[in-house]
C-alpha positions in Angstrom: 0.0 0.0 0.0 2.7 2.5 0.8 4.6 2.1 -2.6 1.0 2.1 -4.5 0.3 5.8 -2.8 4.2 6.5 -3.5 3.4 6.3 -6.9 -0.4 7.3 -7.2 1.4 10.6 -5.6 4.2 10.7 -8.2 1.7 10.4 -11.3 -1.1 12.9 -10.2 0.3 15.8 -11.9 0.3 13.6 -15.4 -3.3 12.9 -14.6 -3.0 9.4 -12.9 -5.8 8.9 -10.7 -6.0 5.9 -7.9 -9.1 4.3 -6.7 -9.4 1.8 -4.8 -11.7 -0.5 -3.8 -11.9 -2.7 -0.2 -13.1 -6.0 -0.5 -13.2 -6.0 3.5 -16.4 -7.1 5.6 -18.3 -4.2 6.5 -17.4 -5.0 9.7 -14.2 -4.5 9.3 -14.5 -0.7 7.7 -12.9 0.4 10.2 -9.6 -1.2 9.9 -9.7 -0.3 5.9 -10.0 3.4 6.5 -7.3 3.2 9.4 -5.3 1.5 6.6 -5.9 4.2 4.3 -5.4 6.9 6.3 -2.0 5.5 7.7 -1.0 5.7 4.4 -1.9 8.9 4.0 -4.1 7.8 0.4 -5.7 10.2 -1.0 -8.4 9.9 -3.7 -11.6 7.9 -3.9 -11.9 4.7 -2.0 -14.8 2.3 -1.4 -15.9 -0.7 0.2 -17.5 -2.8 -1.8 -21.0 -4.1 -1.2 -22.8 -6.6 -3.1 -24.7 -9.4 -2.3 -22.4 -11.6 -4.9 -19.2 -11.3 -5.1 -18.3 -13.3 -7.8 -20.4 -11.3 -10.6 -18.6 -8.5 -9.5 -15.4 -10.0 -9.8 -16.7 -11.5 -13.7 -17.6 -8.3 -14.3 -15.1 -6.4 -13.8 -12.5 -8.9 -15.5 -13.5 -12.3 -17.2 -9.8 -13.6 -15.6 -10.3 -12.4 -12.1 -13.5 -15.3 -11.9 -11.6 -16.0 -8.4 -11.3 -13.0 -6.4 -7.5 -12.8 -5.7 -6.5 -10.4 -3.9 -4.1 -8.3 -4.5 -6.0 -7.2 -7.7 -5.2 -4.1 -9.8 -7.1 -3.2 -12.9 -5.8 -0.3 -15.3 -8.0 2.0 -17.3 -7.5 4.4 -20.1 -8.5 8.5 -20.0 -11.4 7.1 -22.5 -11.9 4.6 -19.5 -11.5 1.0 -21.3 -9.6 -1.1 -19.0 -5.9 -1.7 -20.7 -4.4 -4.4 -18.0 -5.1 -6.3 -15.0 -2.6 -7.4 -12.2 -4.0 -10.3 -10.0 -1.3 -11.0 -7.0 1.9 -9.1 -5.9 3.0 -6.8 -8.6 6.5 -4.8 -8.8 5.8 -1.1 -8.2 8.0 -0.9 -11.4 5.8 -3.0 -13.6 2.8 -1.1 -12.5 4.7 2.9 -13.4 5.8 0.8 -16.5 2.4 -0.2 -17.9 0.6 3.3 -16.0 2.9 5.9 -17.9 2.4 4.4 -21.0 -1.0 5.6 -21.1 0.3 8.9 -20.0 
């Protein structure tokens, strides 16, 4: 989390926007916005709420049927998603891929 807002932080002025997304109990909000705010992230941030978590997962990427988490999905100015990242990704990959569409 601290690299991501390293970055997010970094890329803001070329129009890079983070949001991200808690896939945390509701009981457990509060730990996610300590979390956040620990890390000084800035930006939207949500928890999610649905009653089935797998059609949100489908829907937001065929490939990411599963849920893993760590899961990081890249989007275009237009707003098409480009790239996904399921798991542990290098802070280096993720500038890579992100200032590409800069």
């Amino acid at each position: 989390m601290p690299k991501l807002v390293q970055l997010s932080r970094k890329l803001a002025s070329r129009g890079f926007d983070l949001v991200m997304i808690s896939a945390d109990e509701a009981e457990q909000r509060g730990a996610a916005a300590k979390l956040l705010e620990d890390n000084r992230a800035e930006g939207a941030s949500y928890l999610l709420k649905t009653a089935d978590n797998d059609k949100f997962y489908s829907a937001v990427d065929a490939k990411w049927s599963s849920g893993e988490l760590p899961a990081l999905f890249l989007y275009d100015r237009s707003g098409k998603k480009v790239r996904s990242f399921f798991g542990e990704t290098s802070i280096a990959d993720l500038e890579t891929a992100i200032s590409k569409l800069l």
